[in-house]
C-alpha positions as CSV (number, residue, x, y, z in Angstrom):
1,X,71.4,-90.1,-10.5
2,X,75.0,-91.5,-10.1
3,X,77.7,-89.4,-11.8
4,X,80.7,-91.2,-13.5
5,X,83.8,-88.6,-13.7
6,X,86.4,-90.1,-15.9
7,X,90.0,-88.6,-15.6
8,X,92.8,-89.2,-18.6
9,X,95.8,-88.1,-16.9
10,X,99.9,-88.1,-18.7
11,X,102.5,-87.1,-16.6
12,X,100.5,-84.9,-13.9
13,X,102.3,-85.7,-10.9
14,X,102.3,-81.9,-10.0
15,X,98.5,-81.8,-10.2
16,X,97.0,-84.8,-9.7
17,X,96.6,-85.3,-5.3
18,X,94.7,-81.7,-6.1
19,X,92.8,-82.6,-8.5
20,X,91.1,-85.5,-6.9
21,X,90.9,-83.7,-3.6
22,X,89.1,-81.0,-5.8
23,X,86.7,-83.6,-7.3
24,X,86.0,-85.5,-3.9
25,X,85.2,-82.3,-1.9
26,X,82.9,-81.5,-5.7
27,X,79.1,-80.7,-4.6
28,X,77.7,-83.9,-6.4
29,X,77.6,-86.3,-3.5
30,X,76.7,-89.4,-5.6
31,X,79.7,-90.4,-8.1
32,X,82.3,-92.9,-9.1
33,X,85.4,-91.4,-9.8
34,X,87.6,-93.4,-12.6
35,X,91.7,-92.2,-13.3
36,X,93.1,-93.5,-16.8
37,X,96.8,-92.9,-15.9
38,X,98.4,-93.2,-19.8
39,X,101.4,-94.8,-18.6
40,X,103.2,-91.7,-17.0
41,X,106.5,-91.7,-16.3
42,X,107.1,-88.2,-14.2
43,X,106.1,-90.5,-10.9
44,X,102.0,-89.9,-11.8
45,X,101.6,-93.9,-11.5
46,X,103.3,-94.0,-8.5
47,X,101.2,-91.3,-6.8
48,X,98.6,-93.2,-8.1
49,X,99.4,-96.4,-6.5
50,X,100.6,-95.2,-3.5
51,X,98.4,-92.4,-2.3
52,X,94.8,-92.6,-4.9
53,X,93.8,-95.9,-5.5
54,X,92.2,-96.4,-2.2
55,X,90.0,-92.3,-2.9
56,X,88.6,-93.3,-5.9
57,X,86.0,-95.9,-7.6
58,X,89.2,-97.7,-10.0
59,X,92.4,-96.6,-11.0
60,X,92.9,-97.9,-14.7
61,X,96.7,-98.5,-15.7
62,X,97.6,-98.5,-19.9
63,X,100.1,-100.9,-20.5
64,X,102.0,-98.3,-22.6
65,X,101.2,-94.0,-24.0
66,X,98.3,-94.4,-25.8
67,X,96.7,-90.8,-26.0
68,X,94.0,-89.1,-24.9
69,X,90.8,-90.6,-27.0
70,X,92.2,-94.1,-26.2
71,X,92.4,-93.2,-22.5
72,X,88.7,-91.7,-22.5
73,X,87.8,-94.6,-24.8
74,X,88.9,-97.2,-21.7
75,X,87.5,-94.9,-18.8
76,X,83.7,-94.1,-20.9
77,X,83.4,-98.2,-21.6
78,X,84.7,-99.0,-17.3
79,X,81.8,-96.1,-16.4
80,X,78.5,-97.1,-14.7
81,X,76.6,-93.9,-13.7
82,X,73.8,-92.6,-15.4
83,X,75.5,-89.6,-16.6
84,X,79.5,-89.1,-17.6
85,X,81.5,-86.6,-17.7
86,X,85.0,-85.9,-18.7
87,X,88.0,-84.0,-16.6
88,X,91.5,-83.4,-17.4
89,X,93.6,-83.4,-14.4
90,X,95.4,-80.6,-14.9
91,X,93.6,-78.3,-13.0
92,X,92.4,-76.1,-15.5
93,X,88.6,-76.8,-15.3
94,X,86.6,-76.3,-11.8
95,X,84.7,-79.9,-10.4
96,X,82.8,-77.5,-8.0
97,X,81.2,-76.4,-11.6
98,X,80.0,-80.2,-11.8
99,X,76.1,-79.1,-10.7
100,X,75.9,-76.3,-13.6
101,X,77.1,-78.4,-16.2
102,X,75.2,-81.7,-15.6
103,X,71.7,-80.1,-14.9
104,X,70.5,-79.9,-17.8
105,X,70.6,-83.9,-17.7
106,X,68.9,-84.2,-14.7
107,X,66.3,-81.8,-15.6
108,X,65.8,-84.0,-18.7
109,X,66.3,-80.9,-20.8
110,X,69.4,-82.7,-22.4
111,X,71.3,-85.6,-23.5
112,X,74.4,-83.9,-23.5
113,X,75.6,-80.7,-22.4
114,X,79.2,-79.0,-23.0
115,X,80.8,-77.0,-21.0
116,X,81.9,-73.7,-22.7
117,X,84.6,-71.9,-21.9
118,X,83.7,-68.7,-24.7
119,X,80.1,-68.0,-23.2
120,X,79.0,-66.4,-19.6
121,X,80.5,-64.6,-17.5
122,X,82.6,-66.8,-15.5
123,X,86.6,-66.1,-14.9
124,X,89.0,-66.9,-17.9
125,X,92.8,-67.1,-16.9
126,X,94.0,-65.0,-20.0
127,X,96.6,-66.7,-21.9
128,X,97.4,-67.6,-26.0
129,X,95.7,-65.7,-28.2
130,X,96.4,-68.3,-31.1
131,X,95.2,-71.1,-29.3
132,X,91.5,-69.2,-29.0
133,X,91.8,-67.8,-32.8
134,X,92.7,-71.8,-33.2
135,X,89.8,-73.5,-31.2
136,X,87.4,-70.9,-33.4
137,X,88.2,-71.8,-36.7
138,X,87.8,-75.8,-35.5
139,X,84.3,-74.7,-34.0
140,X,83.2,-73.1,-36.5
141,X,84.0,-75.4,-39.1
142,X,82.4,-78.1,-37.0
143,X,79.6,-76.1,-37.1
144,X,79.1,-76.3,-40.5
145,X,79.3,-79.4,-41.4
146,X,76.7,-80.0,-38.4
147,X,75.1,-77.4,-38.3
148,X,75.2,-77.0,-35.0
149,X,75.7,-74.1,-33.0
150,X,79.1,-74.6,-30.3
151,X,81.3,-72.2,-29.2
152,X,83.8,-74.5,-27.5
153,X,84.3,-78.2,-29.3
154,X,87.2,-78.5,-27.4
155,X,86.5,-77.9,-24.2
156,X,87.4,-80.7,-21.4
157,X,83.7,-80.5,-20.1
158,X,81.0,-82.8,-22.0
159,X,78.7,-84.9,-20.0
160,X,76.8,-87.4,-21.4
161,X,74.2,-90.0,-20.4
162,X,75.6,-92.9,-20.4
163,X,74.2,-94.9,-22.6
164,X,74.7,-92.3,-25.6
165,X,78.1,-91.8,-24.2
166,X,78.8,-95.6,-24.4
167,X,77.3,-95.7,-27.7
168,X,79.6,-94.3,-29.9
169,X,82.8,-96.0,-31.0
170,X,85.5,-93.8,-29.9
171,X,88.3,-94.5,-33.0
172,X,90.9,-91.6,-31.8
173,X,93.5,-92.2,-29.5
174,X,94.6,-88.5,-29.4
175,X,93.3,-84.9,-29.2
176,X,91.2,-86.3,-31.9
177,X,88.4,-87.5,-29.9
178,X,87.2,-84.1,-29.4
179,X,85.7,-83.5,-33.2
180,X,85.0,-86.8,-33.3
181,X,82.8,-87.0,-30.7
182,X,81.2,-84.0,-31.5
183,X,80.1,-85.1,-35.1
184,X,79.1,-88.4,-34.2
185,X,77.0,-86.7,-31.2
186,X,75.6,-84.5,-34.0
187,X,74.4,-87.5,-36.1
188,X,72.4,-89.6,-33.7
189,X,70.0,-86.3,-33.3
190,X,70.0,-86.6,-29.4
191,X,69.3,-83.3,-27.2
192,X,72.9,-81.0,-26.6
193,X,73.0,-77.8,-24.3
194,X,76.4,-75.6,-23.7
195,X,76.9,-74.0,-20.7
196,X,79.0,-71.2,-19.9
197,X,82.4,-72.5,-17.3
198,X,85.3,-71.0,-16.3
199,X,88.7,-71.7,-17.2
200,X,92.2,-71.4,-15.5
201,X,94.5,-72.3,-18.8
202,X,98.1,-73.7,-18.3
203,X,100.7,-72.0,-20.2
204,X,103.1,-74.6,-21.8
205,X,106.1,-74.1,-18.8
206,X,103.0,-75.5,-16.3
207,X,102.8,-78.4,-18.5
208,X,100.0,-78.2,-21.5
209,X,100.2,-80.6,-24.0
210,X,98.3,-79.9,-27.3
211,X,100.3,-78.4,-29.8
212,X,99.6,-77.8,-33.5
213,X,100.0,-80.7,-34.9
214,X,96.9,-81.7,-32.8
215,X,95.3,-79.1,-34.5
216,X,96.0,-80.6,-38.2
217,X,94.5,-83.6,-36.8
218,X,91.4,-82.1,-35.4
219,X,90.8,-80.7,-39.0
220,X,91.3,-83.7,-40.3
221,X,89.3,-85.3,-38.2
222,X,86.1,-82.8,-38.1
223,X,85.8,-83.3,-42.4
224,X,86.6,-87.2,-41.5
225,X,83.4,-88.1,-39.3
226,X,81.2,-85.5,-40.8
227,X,81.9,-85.8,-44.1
228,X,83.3,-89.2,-45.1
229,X,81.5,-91.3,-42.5
């Protein structure tokens, strides 16, 4: 089964030559690897060009910042592997982990499987405690409007078959997509496994993004496609 990684990347010049080296050298010999660059302007698109293009499967370009959920939504529909998966480039999630997290798929166990940084017993770069506290209350009000079980809506890692994947109309074009996905995986009743990742968290100084005004949104948006879709 072909594997379709699909890469949003902002302004990651300082990570992303590593973490394409980390995803070609990634024990899952059969992939296509697509890069959303988000229209970057820290010399990402130029790395791109000049050194990346010719590694990977495509290289898409956005013709101006767009977010996240509208760089995912432009990778997932550009994917043609049986399964997809999603990976930030900013270094903070492992590709050698690739195997654990899509074999649930390929055992035909699931349809979609998260990967979950609060569960097993794999390393955790400790960093802010309000971010955790944060992602929990999200979670678990995901949860219950599901009622599903996560522990980690907002990890990077979900891999998808394709065609649920491609599927589902992706409406956010920020840290959004996360809930959103989730609920509108939850409604279509298909088969979801978590597995237990580890996690190397950047502190803001390294260059993370979300802040908590994504967080309003992503409580918006977990009552908005559970609840008034």
């Amino acid at each position: 089964m072909m594997l379709s990684v699909v890469i949003p990347s902002y302004n990651e010049a300082a990570t992303i030559e590593k973490l394409i080296a980390a995803v070609l050298r990634a024990p899952y010999p059969d992939k296509e690897i697509i890069v959303i660059d988000d229209y970057s302007t820290d010399g990402t698109r130029e790395i791109l060009q000049a050194d990346i293009e010719s590694k990977v499967s495509r290289v898409i370009y956005q013709p101006f910042n767009q977010g996240k959920g509208a760089a995912l939504r432009a990778g997932i529909r550009a994917a043609t592997g049986d399964i997809v998966i999603i990976q930030d480039a900013d270094m903070e999630y492992d590709p050698s982990e690739y195997p654990k997290v899509i074999q649930p798929i390929i055992e035909d166990k699931a349809d979609v499987v998260y990967g979950s940084r609060f569960m097993g017993g794999e390393p955790h770069r400790v960093v802010y405690f309000w971010h955790q506290v944060g992602n929990g209350m999200l979670t678990l009000l995901s949860n219950m409007f599901s009622n599903l079980t996560f522990t980690d809506i907002e990890t990077c890692y979900k891999a998808f078959r394709r065609e649920i994947i491609q599927s589902i109309t992706i409406e956010e074009d920020r840290f959004g997509v996360e809930p959103e996905i989730t609920a509108k995986i939850a409604k279509i009743k298909c088969r979801i496994y978590e597995v237990g990742i580890s996690y190397y968290g950047r502190t803001y100084e390294e260059g993370k993004k979300i802040n908590w005004k994504d967080g309003v949104r992503a409580l918006y948006c977990i009552v908005k496609y559970n609840v008034l879709r």
